[in-house]
C-alpha positions as CSV (number, residue, x, y, z in Angstrom):
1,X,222.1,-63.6,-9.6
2,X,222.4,-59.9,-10.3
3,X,225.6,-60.1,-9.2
4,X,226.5,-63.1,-11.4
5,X,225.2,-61.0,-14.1
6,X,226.9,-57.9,-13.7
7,X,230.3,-59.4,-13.3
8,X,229.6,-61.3,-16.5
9,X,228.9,-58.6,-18.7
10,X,231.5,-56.4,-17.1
11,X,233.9,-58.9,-17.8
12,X,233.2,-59.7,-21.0
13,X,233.7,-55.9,-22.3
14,X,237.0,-55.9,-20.4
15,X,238.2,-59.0,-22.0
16,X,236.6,-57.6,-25.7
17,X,238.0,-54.4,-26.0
18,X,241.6,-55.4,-24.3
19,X,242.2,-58.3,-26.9
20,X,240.3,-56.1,-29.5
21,X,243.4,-53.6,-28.6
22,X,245.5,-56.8,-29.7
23,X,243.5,-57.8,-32.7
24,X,243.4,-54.1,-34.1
25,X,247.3,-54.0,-34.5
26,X,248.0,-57.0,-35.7
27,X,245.9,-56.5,-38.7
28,X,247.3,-53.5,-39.0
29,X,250.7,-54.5,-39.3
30,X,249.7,-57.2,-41.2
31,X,249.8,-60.1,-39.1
32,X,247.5,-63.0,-39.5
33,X,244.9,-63.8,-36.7
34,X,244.4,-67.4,-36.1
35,X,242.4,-67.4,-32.9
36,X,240.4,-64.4,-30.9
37,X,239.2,-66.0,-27.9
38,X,237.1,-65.0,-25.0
39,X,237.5,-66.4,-21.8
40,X,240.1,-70.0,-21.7
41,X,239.7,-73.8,-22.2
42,X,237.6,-75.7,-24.1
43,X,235.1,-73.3,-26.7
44,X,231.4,-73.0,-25.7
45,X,230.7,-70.9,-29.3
46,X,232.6,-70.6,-32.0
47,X,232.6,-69.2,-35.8
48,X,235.1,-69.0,-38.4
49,X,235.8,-65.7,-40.4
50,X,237.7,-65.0,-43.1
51,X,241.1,-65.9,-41.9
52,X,240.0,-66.0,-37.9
53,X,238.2,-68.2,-35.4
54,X,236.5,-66.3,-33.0
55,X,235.3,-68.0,-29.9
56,X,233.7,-67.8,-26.4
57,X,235.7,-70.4,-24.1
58,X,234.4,-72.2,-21.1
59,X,236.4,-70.0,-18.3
60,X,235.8,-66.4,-18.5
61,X,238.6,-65.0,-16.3
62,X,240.6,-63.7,-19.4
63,X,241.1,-64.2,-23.4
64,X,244.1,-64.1,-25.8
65,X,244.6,-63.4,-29.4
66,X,246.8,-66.5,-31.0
67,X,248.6,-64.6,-34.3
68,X,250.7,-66.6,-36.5
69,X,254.2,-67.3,-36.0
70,X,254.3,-66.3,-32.4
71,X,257.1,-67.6,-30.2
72,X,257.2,-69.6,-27.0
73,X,256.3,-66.8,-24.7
74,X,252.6,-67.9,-25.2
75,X,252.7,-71.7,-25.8
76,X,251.2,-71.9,-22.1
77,X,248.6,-71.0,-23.0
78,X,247.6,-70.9,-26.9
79,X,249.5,-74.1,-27.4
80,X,252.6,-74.5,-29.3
81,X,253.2,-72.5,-32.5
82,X,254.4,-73.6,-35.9
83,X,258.0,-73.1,-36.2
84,X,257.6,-73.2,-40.1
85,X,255.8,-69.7,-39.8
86,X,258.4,-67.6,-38.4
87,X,259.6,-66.5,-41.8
88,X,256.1,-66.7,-43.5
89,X,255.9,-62.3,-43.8
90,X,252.2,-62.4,-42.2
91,X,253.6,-64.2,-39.3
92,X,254.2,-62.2,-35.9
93,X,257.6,-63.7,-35.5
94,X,258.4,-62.1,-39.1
95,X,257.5,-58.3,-38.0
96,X,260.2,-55.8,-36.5
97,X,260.4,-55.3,-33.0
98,X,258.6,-52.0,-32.2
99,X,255.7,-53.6,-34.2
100,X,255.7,-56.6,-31.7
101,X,256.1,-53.9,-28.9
102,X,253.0,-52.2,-30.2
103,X,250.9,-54.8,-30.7
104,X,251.5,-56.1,-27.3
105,X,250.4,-52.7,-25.8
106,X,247.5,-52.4,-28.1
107,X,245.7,-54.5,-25.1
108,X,246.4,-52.4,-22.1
109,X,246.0,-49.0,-23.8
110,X,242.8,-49.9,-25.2
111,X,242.0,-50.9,-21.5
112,X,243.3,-47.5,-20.6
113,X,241.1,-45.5,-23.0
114,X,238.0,-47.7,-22.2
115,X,238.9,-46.8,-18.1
116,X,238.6,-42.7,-19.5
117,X,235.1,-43.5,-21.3
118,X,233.3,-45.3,-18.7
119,X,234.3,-42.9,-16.3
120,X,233.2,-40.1,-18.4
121,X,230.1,-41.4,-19.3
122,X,229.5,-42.2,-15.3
123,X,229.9,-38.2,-14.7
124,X,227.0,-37.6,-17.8
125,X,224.4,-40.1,-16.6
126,X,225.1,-39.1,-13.0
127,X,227.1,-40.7,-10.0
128,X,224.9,-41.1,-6.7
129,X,226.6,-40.4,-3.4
130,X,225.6,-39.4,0.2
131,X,226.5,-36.1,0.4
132,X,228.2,-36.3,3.7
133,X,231.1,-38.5,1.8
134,X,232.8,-34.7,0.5
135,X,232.1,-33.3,4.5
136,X,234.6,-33.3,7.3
137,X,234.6,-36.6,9.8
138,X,232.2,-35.2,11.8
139,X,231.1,-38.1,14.1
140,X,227.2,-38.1,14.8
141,X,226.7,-41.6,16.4
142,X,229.0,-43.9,18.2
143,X,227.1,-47.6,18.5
144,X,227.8,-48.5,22.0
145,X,229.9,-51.2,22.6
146,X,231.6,-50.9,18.6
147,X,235.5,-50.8,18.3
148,X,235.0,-47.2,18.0
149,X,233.4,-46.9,21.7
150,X,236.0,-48.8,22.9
151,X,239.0,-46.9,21.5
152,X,237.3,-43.4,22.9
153,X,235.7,-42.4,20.5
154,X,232.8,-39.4,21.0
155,X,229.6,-38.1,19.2
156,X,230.5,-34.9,17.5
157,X,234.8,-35.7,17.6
158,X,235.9,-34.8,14.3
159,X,238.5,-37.3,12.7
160,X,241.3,-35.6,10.7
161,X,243.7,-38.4,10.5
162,X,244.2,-42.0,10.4
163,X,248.0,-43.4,11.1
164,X,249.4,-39.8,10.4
165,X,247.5,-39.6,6.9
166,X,245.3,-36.4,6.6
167,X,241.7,-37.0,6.0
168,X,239.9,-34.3,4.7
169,X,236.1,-36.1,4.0
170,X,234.5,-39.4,4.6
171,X,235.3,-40.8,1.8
172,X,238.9,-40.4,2.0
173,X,238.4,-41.6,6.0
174,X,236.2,-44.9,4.4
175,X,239.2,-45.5,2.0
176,X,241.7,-45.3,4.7
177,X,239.5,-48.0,7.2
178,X,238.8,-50.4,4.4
179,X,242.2,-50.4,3.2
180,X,244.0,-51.5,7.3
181,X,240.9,-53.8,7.8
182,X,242.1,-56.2,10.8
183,X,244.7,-53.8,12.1
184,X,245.3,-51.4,15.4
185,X,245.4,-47.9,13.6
186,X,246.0,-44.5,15.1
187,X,242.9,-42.5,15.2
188,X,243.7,-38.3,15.3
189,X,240.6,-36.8,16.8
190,X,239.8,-32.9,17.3
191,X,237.4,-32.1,20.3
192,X,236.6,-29.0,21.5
193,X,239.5,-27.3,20.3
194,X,242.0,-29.7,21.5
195,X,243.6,-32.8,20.0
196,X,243.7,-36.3,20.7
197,X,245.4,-39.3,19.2
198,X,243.4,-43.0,20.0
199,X,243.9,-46.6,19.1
200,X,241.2,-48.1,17.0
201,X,241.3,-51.9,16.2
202,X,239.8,-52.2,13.0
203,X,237.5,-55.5,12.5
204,X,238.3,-57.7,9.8
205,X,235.9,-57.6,7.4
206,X,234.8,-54.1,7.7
207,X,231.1,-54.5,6.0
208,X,229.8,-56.7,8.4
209,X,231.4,-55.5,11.5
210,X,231.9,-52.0,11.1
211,X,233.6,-49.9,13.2
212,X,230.9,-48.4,14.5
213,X,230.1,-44.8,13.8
214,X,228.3,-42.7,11.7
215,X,228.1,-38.9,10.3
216,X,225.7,-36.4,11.9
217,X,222.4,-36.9,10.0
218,X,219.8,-33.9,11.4
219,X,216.6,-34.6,13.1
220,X,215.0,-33.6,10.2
221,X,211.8,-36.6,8.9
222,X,211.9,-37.9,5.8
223,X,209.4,-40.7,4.8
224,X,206.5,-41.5,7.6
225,X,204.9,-44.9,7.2
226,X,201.5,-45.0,6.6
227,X,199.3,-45.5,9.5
228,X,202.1,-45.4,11.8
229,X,201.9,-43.5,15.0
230,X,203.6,-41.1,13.5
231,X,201.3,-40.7,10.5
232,X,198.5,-40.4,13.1
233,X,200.1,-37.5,15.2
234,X,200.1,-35.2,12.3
235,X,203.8,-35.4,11.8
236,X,204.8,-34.4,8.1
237,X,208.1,-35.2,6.1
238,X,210.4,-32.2,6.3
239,X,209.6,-31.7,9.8
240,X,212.8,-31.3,12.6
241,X,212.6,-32.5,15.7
242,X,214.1,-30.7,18.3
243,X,213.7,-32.6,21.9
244,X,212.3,-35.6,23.1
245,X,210.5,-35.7,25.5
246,X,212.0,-32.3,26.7
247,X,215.3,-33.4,26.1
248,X,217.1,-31.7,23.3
249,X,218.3,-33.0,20.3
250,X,220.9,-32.5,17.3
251,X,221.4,-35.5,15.6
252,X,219.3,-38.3,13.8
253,X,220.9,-40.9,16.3
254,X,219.8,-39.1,19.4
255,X,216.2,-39.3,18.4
256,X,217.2,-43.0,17.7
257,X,218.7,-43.5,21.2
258,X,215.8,-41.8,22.7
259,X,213.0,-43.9,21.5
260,X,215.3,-47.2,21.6
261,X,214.3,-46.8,25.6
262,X,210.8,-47.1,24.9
263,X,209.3,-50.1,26.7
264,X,205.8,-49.1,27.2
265,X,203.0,-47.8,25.2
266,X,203.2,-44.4,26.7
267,X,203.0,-41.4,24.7
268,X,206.7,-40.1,23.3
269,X,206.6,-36.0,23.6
270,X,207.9,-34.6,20.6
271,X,209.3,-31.3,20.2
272,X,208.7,-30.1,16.1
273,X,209.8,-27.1,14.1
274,X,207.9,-26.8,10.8
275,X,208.4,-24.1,9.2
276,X,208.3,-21.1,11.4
277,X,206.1,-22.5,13.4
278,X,207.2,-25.0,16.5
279,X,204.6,-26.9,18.5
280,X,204.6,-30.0,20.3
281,X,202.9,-33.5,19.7
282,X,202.5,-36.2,21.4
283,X,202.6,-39.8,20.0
284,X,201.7,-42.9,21.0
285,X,204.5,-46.0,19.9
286,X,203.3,-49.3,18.8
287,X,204.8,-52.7,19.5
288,X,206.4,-54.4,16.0
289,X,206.8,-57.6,16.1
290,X,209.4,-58.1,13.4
291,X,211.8,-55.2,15.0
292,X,211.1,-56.6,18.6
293,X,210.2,-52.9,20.1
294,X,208.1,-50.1,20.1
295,X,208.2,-48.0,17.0
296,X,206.3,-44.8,15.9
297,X,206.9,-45.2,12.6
298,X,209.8,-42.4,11.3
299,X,213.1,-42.2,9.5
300,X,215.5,-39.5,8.3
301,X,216.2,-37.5,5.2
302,X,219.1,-38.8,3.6
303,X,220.8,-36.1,1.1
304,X,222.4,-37.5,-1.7
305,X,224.1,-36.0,-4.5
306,X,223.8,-37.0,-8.2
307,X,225.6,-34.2,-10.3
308,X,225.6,-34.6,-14.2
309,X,228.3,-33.2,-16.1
310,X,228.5,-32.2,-19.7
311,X,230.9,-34.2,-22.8
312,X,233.8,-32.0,-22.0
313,X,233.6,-31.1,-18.4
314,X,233.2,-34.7,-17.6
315,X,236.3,-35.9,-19.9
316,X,238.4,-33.1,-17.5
317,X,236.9,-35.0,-14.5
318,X,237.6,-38.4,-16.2
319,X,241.4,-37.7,-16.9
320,X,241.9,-36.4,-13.5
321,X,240.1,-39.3,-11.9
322,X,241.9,-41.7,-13.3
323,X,245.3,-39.8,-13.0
324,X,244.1,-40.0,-8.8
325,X,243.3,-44.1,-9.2
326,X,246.7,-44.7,-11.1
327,X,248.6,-42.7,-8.7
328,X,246.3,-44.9,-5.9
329,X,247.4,-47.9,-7.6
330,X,250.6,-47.4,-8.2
331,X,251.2,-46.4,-4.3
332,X,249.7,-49.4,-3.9
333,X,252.3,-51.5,-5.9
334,X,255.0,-49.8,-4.3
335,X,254.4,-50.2,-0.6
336,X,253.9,-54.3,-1.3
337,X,257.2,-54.4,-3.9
338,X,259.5,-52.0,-1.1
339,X,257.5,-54.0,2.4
340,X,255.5,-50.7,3.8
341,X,252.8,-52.7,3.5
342,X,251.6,-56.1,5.9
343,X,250.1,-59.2,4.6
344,X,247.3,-58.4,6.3
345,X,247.0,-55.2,3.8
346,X,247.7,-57.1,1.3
347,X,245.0,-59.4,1.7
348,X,242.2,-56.6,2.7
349,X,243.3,-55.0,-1.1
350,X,243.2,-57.8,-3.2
351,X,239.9,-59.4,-4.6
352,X,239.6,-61.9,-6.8
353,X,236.1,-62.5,-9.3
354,X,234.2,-63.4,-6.3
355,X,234.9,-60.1,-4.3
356,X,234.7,-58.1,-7.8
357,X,231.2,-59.5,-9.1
358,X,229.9,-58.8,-5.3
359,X,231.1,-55.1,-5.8
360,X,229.9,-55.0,-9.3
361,X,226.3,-56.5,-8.5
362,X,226.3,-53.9,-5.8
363,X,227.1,-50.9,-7.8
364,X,224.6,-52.0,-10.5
365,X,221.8,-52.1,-7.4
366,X,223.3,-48.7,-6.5
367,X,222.7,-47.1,-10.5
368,X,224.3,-47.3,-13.4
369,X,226.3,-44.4,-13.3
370,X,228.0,-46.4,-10.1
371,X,228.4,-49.4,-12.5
372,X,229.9,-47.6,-14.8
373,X,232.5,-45.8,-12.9
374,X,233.5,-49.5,-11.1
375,X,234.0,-51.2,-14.7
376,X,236.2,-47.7,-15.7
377,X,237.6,-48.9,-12.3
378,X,238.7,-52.4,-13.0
379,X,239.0,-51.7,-16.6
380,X,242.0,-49.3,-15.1
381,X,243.5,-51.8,-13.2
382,X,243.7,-54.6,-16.0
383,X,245.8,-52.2,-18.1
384,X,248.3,-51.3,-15.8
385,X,248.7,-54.8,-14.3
386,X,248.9,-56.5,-18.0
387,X,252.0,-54.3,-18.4
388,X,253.7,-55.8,-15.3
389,X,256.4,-57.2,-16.0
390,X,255.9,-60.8,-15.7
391,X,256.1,-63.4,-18.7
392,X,252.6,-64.5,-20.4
393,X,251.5,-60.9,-19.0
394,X,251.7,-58.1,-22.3
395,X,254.3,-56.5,-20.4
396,X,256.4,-59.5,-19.8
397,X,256.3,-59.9,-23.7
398,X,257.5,-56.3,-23.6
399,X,260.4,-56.6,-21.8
400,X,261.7,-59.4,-23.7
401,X,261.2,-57.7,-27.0
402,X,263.4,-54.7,-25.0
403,X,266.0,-56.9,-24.4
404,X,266.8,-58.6,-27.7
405,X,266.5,-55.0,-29.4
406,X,269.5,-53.9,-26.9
407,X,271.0,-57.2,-27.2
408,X,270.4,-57.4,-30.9
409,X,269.6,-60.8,-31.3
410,X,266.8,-62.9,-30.2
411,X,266.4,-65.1,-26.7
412,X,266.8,-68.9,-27.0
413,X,263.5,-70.3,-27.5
414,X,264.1,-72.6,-24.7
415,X,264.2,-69.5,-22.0
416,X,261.6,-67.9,-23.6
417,X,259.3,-70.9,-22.9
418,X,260.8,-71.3,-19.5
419,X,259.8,-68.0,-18.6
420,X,256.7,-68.3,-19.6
421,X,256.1,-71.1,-17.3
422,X,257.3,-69.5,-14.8
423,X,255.1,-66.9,-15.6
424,X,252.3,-69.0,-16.1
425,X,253.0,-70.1,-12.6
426,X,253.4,-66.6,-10.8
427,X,249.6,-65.7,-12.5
428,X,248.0,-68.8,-11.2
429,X,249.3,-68.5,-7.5
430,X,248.1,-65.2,-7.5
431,X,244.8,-66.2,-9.1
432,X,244.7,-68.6,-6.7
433,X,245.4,-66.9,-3.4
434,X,242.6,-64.2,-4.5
435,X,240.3,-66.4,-5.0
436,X,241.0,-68.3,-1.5
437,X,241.3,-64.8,0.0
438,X,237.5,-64.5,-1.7
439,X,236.5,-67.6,0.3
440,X,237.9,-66.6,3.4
441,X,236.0,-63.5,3.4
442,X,232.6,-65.4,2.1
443,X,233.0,-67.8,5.1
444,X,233.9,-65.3,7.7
């Protein structure tokens, strides 16, 4: 439901300020505004203005802005347009080309500056992340019998590249993994001192099965249950454990693999350093039902980072964020246009309004700086992609309007509406094939 939720109000900005972009220009060039619609189809809510209907349709995967006097380009959509208007001086057909030009970017740049703000706003109020995601690969854990284990994969390797791409955090590593989900992928590992190159066969839908490894977290305890075992022994959050059971330790999961052996109520010797101080204390594990083995009640500090910034240090870090997404997506458009990238790639990139409100649910759960940056995300992605050029798409309009002014004459109305069609046609395969793609991933 959350999720349901956060995609629909995420969405519904989007769609707002990208035909408000649209609406904006047209009355300022004059141009009559029949129709400002949310969403497609039939109308669920509706009021008339002065001159303008403005509505909430029944499918909320889009909107439009129907002016007066436009041509065939949109008739797939907004239904056909009165010829008769064309030389009415408030229709759109009427205006000069760079003011058809502009209007049609109106959408897209206002999606563009709305990407900047949200962004922004996210660095004021405060993005959380683990703070390991800006450290080195480090690995701390490998899950026995994981992909990972299997391609060679060792506690404490450090990862600096994935298929000959340099990765210098775990972020960058997370991006690289989620990005050739279902592939073989050449892991670069340094281990004491030397180098090594393994083959890690990535699993296909990476947040269920992951690969299997995690960063080094320290030994250090962070909440204790209470009346756990570990409540009882005296233990304390803050406290690092050094060795169990006179075996040392360095990592969170060594403590984990350690008391994973348990079978008996025995005591477990604990090795602590508080403070200055170090001691040892013995505690006695209990039997939970639920987790089907002994416990002694204990889990580890997690450090996580939530940096605000101020107006103008966090409009910097906007603009260069979103300068490092478009360059992302534009990458990403060129491997699929020149064939650098599989359709297997293709299919682990592309979501469709299931994958997004799953995402978008998720980073509302995770804060709403997080939901913030995501929308600035997708808000991103729908202005570049509206200035692709495909007809019904802004930038398919744009490139038409290009033409005739080189050209100097306007396109038969006839290929103008077959284009559209065929536009119409390329939008609704790929609509569809993200949305299958969804399904796939919902049933797997």
């Amino acid at each position: 439901m959350l999720s349901l939720l956060a995609f629909l109000i995420m969405i519904g900005v989007l769609i707002t300020i990208h035909e408000f972009g649209h609406f904006l220009f047209a009355r300022l060039f004059g141009v009559r505004v029949e129709v400002f619609s949310i969403g497609f189809g039939p109308p669920i809510f509706k009021w008339k203005g002065k001159e303008t209907v403005y509505q909430i349709a029944a499918i909320p995967l889009g909107g439009y802005v129907k002016m007066y006097g436009e041509d065939s380009m949109t008739e797939p959509i907004q239904g056909e347009s009165e010829k008769e208007a064309y030389t009415d001086p408030r229709s759109f057909a009427a205006k000069p080309r760079w003011q058809k030009i502009l209007i049609a970017f109106a959408g897209p740049l206002f999606n563009i500056i709305l990407a900047v703000i949200l962004v922004a706003a996210a660095y004021m109020v405060g993005v959380f992340e683990p703070k390991y995601m800006r450290e080195p690969v480090v690995v701390g854990y490998v899950q026995p019998g994981s992909p990972a284990e299997k391609a060679g994969i060792k506690p404490f390797d450090k990862i600096i590249s994935v298929d000959g791409k340099p990765v210098k955090d775990w972020k960058q590593f997370t991006v690289q993994i989620t990005m050739k989900a279902g592939m073989s992928v050449n892991i670069e590992v340094e281990r004491e001192n030397t180098k090594k190159l393994l083959r890690l066969n990535i699993p296909q839908d990476v947040s269920k099965s992951p690969i299997g490894i995690s960063p080094i977290i320290p030994p250090k305890l962070g909440n204790i249950l209470p009346g756990s075992p570990a409540e009882k022994a005296g233990l304390k959050k803050g406290d690092i454990i050094l060795a169990v059971n006179g075996k040392p330790v360095k990592s969170w999961f060594e403590i984990v693999s350690h008391l994973s052996k348990i079978k008996e109520k025995k005591p477990v010797s604990l090795m602590i350093k508080r403070g200055k101080n170090i001691f040892t204390v013995n505690v006695i594990p209990e039997y939970n039902k639920e987790a089907g083995k002994y416990v002694i009640g204990i889990s580890p500090v997690y450090d996580a980072q939530i940096k605000k910034y101020g107006f103008v240090e966090a409009i910097e870090k906007s603009i260069q964020k979103n300068i490092e997404m478009t360059v992302l997506l534009f990458n990403f458009l060129k491997d699929i246009v020149t064939g650098n990238m599989s359709l297997q790639e293709v299919k682990n990139n592309l979501g469709g309004p299931i994958s997004i409100a799953k995402y978008s649910g998720g980073a509302l759960e995770s804060g709403i700086g997080n939901y913030l940056f995501f929308t600035g995300f997708i808000s991103l992605q729908l202005g570049y992609l509206n200035l692709l050029p495909i007809p019904v798409l802004d930038g398919g309009l744009i490139l038409i309007l290009l033409i005739e002014m080189i050209i100097r004459r306007p396109l038969p109305e006839k290929a103008k509406e077959y284009l559209a069609y065929v536009g119409f046609a390329l939008i609704g395969t790929l609509m569809i094939f993200a949305i299958f793609n969804d399904i796939l991933r919902v049933l797997q």
